[in-house]
C-alpha positions in Angstrom: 0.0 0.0 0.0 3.1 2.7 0.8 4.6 1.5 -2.4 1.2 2.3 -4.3 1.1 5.9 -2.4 4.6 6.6 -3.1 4.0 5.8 -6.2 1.0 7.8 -7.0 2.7 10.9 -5.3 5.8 10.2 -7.7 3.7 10.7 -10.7 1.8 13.6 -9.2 5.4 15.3 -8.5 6.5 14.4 -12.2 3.3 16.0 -13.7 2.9 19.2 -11.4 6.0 19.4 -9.9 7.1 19.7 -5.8 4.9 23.1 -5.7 2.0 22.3 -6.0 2.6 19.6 -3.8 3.3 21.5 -1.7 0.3 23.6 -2.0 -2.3 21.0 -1.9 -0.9 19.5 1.4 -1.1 23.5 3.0 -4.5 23.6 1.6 -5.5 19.9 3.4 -4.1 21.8 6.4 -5.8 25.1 6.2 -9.0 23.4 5.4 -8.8 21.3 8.1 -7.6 23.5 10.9 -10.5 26.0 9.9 -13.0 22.8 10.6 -10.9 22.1 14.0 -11.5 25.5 15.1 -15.2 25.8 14.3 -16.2 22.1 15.3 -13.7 21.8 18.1 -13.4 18.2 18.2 -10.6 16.4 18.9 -10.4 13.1 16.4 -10.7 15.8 13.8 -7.3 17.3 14.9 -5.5 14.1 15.6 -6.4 12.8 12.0 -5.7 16.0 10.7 -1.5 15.5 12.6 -1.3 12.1 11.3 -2.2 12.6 8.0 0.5 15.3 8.4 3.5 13.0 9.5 2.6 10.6 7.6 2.6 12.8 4.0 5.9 14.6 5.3 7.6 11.4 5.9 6.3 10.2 2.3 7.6 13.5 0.5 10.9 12.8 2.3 11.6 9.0 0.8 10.2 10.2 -2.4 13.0 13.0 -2.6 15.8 10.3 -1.4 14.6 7.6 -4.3 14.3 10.3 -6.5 18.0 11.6 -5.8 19.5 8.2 -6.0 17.4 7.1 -9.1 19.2 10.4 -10.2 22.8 9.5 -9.1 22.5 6.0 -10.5 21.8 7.8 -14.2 24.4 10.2 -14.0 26.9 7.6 -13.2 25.3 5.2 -15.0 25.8 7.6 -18.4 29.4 8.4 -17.4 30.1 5.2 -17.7 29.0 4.9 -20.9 30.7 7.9 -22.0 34.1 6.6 -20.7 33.8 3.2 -22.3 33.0 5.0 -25.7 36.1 7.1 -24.8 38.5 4.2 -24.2 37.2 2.6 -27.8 38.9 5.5 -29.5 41.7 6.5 -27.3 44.0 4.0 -28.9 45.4 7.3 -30.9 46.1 9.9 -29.0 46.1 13.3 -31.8 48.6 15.0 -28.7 51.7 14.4 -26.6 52.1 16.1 -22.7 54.8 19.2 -22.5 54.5 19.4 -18.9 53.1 16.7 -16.8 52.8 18.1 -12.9 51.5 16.1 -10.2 50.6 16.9 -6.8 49.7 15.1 -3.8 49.2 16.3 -0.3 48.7 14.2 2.5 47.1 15.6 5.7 47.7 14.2 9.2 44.4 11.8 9.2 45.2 10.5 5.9 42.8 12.8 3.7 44.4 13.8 0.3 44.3 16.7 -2.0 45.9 15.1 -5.4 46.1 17.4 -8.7 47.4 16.6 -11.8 48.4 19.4 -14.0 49.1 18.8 -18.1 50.1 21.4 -20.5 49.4 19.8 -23.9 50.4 20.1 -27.6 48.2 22.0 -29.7 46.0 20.5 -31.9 43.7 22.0 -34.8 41.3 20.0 -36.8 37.3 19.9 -36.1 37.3 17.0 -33.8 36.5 16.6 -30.7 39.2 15.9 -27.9 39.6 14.6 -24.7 42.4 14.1 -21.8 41.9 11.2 -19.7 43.7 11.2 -16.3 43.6 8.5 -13.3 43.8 7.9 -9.4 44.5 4.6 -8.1 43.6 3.5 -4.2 46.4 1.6 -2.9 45.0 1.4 0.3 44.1 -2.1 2.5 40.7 -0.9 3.7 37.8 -2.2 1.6 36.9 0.4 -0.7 33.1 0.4 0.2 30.1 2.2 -2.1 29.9 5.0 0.3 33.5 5.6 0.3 33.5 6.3 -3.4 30.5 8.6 -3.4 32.8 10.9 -0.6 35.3 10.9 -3.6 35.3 14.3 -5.2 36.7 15.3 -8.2 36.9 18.9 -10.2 38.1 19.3 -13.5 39.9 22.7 -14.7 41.0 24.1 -18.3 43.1 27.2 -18.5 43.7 28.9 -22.2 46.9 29.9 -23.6 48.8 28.7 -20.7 49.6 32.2 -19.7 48.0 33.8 -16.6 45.0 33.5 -17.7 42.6 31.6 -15.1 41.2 28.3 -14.4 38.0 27.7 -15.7 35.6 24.7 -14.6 35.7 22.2 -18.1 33.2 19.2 -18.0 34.3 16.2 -17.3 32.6 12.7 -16.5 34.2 10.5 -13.9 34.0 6.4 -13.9 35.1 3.3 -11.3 37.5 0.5 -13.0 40.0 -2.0 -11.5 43.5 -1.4 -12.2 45.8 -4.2 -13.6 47.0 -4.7 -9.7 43.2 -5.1 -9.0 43.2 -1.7 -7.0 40.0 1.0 -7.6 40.6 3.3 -10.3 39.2 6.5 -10.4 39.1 7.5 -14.1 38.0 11.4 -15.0 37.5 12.2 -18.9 37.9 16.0 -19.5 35.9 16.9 -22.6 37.6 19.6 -24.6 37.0 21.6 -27.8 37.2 20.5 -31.4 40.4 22.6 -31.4 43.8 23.3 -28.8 45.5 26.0 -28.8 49.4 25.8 -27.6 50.2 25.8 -24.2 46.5 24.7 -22.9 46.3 23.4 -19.9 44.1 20.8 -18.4 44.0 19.8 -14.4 42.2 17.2 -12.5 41.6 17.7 -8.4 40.8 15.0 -5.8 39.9 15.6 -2.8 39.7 12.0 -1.3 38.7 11.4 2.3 41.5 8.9 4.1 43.3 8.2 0.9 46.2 7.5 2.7 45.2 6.5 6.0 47.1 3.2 6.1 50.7 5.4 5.3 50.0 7.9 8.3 48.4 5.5 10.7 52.1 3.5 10.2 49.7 0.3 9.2 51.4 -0.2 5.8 53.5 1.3 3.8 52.0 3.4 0.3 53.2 3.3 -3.1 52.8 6.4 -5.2 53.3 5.8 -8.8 53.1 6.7 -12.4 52.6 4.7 -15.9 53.7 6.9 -18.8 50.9 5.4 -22.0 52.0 8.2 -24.2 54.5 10.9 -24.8 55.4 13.2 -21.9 58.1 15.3 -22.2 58.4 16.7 -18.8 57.2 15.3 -15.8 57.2 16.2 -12.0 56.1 14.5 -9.2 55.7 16.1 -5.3 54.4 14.6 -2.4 54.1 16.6 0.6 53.3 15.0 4.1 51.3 17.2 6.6 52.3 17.8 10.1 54.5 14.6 10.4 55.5 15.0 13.6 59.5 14.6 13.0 59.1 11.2 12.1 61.4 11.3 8.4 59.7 8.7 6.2 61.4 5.3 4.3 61.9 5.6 1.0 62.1 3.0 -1.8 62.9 4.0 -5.5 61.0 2.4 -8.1 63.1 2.7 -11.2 64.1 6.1 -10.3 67.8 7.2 -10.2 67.4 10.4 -7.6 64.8 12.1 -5.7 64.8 15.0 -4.2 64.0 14.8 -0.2 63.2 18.0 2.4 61.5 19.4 5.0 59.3 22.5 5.0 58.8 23.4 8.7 56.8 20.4 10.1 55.9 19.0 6.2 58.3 16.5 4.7 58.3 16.6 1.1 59.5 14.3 -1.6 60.0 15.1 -5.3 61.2 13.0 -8.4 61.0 13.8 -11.9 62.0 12.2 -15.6 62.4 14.0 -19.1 61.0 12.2 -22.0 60.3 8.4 -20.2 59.4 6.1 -22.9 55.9 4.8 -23.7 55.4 2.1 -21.1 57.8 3.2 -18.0 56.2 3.0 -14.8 58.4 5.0 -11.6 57.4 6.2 -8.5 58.5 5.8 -4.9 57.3 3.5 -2.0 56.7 5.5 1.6 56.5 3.7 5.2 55.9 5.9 7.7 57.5 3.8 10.8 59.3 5.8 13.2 63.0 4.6 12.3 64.8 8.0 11.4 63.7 10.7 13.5 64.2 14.4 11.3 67.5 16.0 11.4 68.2 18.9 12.8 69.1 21.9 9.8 
């Protein structure tokens, strides 16, 4: 019988909208206080409350389906757009001049991670695309939930000059990565044409991301796979608040690094110029309390 109410109300709200919903239920209301007051009887007044409850409590779970029957389509369609996307990704019209990542990593284990691209110019009348990734290398269960606290904001800035970001559209989708970790792909839909020195960026903001690393339960691997041209690439990690506690460190086909401190923050930095189609670096981080920070 609810499902039959809910239902009729669902097609009342699609036809007239939440208005006049609204309306009719402060009519019902008006009408029957007026009858209350002249009659003065009680049942009257106690139906009239129930009815009450029980049609806000009805409006609410019809709002919450609603908004999830909503959230299911939008992601629903994203993923549809990104599968088209990876069908005709297997030529990429552009190459990456300057490849910037960012990751910070505050004391709980929330991250901030941007990746910044300044891409070749390309002019023809088709449509174009950059497709950029985060992986979750993390031990806890990566539940629904979880994802849905994932946020993402995608960024194109003109010219490359100091002109400003603007917010570019983008679709976002959930894969499994070759390691069988959650991948969080975001597709930034550009114009038919780029111009020379355009630049595209993708922001996370990803609730305990690295949890495990500053909790000391395991240690995090922070990465890179190069799929197509790059020719310069930087890479900064920045620990929040770390307490003095300096960090391991193991390379992952990566000659240098660059290790500091910044006040309480301990950052690490590596780079590559032109790393051929294929390459995968990065560094490993443990965050067990072996080699307390040195004094400058």
């Amino acid at each position: 019988m609810i499902e039959k109410l809910i239902g009729v109300l669902d097609d009342y709200v699609a036809e007239h909208g939440y208005g006049r919903l609204g309306a009719t239920v402060m009519t019902v209301l008006g009408v029957g206080g007026v009858l209350s007051t002249l009659f003065g009887t009680t049942w009257f007044r106690l139906i009239s409350v129930t009815v009450v409850a029980i049609a806000a409590v009805l409006v609410l779970l019809l709002g919450i389906a609603e908004r999830r029957r909503l959230y299911a389509r939008i992601e629903r369609d994203a993923n549809m757009i990104n599968r088209y996307v990876d069908l005709v990704s297997i030529q990429n019209p552009f190459h990456v001049k300057k490849w910037h990542q960012t990751v910070v990593i505050s004391a709980n284990g929330d991250c901030v991670i941007s990746i910044e691209q300044t891409i070749s110019p390309v002019d023809d009348a088709e449509p174009h695309f950059v497709k950029l990734n985060s992986i979750y290398y993390g031990s806890m269960p990566l539940s629904e939930r979880a994802k849905r606290r994932v946020k993402q904001y995608a960024f194109f800035r003109n010219g490359g000059g100091k002109n400003r970001n603007v917010r570019a559209y983008s679709t976002y989708s959930w894969v499994l990565s070759v390691d069988g970790k959650p991948k969080h792909n975001v597709v930034v839909h550009l114009t038919s044409r780029v111009r020379n020195g355009d630049v595209v960026t993708v922001e996370w903001r990803w609730p305990k991301f690295s949890a495990d690393l500053r909790s000391a339960r395991s240690a995090e691997l922070f990465d890179v796979l190069f799929t197509n041209q790059v020719i310069d690439f930087r890479y900064e990690i920045r620990l929040k608040d770390v307490g003095g506690v300096q960090p391991a460190i193991t390379r992952q086909r990566l000659r240098s690094i660059d290790e500091r401190w910044d006040g309480d923050d301990y950052v690490v930095v590596f780079s590559a110029k032109n790393p051929a189609p294929g390459t995968r670096i990065g560094v490993e981080l443990d965050m067990q309390p072996r080699t307390k920070k040195q004094a400058v």
